[in-house]
C-alpha positions as CSV (number, residue, x, y, z in Angstrom):
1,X,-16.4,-5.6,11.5
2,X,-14.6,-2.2,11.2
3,X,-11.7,-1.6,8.8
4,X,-9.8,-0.2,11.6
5,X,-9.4,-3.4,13.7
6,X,-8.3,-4.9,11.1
7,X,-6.0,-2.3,9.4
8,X,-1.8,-2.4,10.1
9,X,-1.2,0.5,11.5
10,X,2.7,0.7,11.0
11,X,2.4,0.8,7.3
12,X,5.9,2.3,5.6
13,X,5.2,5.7,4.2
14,X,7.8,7.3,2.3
15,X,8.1,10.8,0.2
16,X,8.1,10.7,-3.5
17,X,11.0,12.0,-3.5
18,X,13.3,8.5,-2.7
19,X,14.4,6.9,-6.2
20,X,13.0,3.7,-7.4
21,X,16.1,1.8,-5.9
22,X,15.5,3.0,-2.7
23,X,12.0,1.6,-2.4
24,X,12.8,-2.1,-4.0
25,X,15.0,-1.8,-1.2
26,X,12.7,-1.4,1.3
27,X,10.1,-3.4,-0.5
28,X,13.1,-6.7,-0.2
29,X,14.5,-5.8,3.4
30,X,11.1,-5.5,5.6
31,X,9.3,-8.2,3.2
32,X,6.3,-5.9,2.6
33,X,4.1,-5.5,-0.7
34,X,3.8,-1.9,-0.5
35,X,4.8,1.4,0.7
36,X,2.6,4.7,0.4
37,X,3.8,7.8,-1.0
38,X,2.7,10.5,1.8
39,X,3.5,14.0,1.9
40,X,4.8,15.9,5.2
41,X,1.1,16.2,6.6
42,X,0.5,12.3,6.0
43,X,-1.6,13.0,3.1
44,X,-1.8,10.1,0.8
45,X,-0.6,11.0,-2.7
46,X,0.1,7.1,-4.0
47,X,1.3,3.9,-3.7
48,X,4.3,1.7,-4.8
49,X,3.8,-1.9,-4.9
50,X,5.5,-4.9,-6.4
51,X,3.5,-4.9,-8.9
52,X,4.6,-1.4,-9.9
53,X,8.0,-2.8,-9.1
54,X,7.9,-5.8,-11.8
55,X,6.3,-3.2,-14.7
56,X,9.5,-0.8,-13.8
57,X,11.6,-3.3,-14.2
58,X,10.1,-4.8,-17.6
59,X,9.6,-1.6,-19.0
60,X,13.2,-0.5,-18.1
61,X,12.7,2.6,-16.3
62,X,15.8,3.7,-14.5
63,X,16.3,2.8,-10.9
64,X,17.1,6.3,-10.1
65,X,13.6,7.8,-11.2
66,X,11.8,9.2,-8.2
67,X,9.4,7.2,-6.7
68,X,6.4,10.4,-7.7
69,X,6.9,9.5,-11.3
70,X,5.8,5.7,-11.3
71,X,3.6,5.0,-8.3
72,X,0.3,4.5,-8.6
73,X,-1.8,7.7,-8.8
74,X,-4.9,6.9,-8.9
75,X,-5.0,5.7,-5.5
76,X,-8.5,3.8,-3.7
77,X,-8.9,4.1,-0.1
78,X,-11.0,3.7,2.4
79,X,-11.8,5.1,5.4
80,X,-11.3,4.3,8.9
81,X,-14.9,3.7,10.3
82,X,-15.8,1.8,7.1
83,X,-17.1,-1.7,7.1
84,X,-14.5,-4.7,6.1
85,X,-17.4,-5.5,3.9
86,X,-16.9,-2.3,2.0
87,X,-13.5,-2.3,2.2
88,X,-13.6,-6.0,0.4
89,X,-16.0,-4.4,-2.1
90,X,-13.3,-2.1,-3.2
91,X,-10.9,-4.5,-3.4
92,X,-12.3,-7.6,-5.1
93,X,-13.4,-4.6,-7.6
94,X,-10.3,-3.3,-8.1
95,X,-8.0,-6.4,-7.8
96,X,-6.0,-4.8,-5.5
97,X,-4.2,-6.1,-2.6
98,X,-3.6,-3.2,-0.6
99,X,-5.8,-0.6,0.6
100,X,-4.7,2.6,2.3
101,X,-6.9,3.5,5.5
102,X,-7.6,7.3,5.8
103,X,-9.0,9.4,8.1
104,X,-11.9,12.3,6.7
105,X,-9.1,14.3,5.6
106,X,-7.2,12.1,3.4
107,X,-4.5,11.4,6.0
108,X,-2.8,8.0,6.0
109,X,-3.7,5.8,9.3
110,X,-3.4,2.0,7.8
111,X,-3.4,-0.2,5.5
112,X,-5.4,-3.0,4.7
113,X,-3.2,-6.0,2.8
114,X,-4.4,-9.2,1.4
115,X,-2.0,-11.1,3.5
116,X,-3.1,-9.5,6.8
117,X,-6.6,-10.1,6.1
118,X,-6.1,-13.9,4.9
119,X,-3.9,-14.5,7.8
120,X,-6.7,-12.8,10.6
121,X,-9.9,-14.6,9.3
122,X,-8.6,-18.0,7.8
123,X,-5.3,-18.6,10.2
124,X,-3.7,-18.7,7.3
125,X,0.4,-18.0,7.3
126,X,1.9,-16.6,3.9
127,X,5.3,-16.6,3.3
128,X,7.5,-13.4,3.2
129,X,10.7,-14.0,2.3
């Protein structure tokens, strides 16, 4: 099985530019776990995710820092024509829960999330809200 049939394809991608606030914000209103930070050429350059949202909060970082100066950098991905297999490789690895899906140059085309994943192979339904 191919990461791309099982990727979401209409992933939120925002610039690094919107403040903290902003992205909680869209984090709470479309009951997502992520959003990646993409330049204008859909170039991945991070990710936010509620994890990074609980250690802004604990560490008190104010709500109006950009979004460039506390996602997560050091960003894994996969490609597109990559196996699930590999793809569960990097995650069980990593203990992440999103992956971003990228094309050979680095451009954004989906993301692989936990949720999706449990809810396509096991039926199962997690709640979002």
């Amino acid at each position: 099985m191919k990461v791309q049939g099982m990727m979401i394809e209409d992933m939120v991608i925002a610039s690094g530019e919107i403040s903290i606030k902003e992205v909680i914000g869209i984090l709470h209103h479309k009951h997502i776990g992520s959003v990646i930070v993409a330049d204008k050429n859909r170039k991945c350059e991070g990710i936010f995710t509620e994890r990074d949202a609980i250690r802004v909060i604990a560490t008190d970082v104010p709500l109006s820092t950009p979004l460039k100066e506390v996602m997560t950098r050091n960003l894994k991905t996969v490609r597109e024509d990559a196996t699930f297999a590999h793809a569960n490789r990097i995650m069980h690895s990593y203990n992440i829960r999103h992956l971003p899906v990228v094309d050979e140059q680095g451009c954004i085309k989906g993301l692989l999330s936990l949720r999706a994943i449990l809810d396509e192979l096991f039926n199962v339904h997690t709640v979002t809200g």
